[in-house]
N, C-alpha and C positions, 0 to 999 in steps of 0.2 A: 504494500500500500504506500505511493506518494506522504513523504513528509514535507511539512513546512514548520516556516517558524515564523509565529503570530509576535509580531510588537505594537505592542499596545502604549497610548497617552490619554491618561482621566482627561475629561472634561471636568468642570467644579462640581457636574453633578453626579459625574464618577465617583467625584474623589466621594462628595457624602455620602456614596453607598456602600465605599469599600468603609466610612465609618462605623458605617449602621452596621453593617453584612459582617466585618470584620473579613481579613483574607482568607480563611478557610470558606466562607460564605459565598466569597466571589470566586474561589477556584471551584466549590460545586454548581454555580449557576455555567461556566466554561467548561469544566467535563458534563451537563447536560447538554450543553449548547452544540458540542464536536458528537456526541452519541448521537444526539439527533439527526445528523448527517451520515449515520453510518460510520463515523472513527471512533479514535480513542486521543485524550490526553498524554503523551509520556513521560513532557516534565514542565512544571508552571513553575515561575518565579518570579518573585515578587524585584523592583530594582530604585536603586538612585541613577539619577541624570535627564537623558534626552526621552527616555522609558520608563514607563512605570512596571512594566510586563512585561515577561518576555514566554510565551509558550510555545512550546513541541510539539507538535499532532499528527498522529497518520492518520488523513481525510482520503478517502477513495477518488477522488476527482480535482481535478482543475475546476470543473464547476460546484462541484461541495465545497471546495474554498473560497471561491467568489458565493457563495451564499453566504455562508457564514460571515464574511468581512462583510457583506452590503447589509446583513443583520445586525451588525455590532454598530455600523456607523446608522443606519434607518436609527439604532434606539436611541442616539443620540452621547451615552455616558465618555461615550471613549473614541480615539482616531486610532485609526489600525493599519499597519503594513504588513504585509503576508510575503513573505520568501521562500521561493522555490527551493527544496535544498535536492540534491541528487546524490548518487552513492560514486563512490569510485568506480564500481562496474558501469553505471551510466553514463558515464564521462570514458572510458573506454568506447562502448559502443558509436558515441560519440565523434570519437576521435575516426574511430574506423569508416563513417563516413565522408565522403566526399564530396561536400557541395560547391556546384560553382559559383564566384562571387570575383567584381570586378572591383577594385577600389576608387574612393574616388580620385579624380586627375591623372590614373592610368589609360 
């Protein structure tokens, strides 16, 4: 199953909920939110800086994660970026391709 890695920044009215909710509160509304798609959670973290989140999820699709991001940003709490991540064997197959491509001013 496709992973990525969700990064997350509260809105102000994020952050009130991660008050209310407390973090274990807000990491069970995020592993309902990725089940519902059909994945799983495999590691949440809470953070200092440009992020308040950082999570891990195997989602079955390119589209079960544009779901989920257009979810997260439709509620309003949080801005979301979602990162493809690929495995070494995927970047092999990768590689073993051959596409053509001109550059530009060639």
């Amino acid at each position: 199953m496709p992973k990525y890695l969700i990064q997350a920044s509260y809105t102000v009215d994020g952050i009130k909920g991660v008050l209310r909710d407390g973090g274990t509160g807000r990491r069970q509304a995020v592993d309902r939110l990725i089940e519902s798609v059909g994945g799983r959670v495999e590691q949440f973290y809470f953070a200092f800086g440009e992020n308040d989140v950082y999570v891990l999820v195997d989602v079955p699709s390119n589209v079960a994660s544009a779901a989920v991001g257009l979810t997260v940003s439709a509620a309003g709490g949080a801005r979301t970026k979602t990162v493809v991540l690929l495995t070494p064997e995927e970047i092999d197959e990768a590689v073993g391709q051959q596409p053509e491509y001109r550059a530009p001013g060639t």
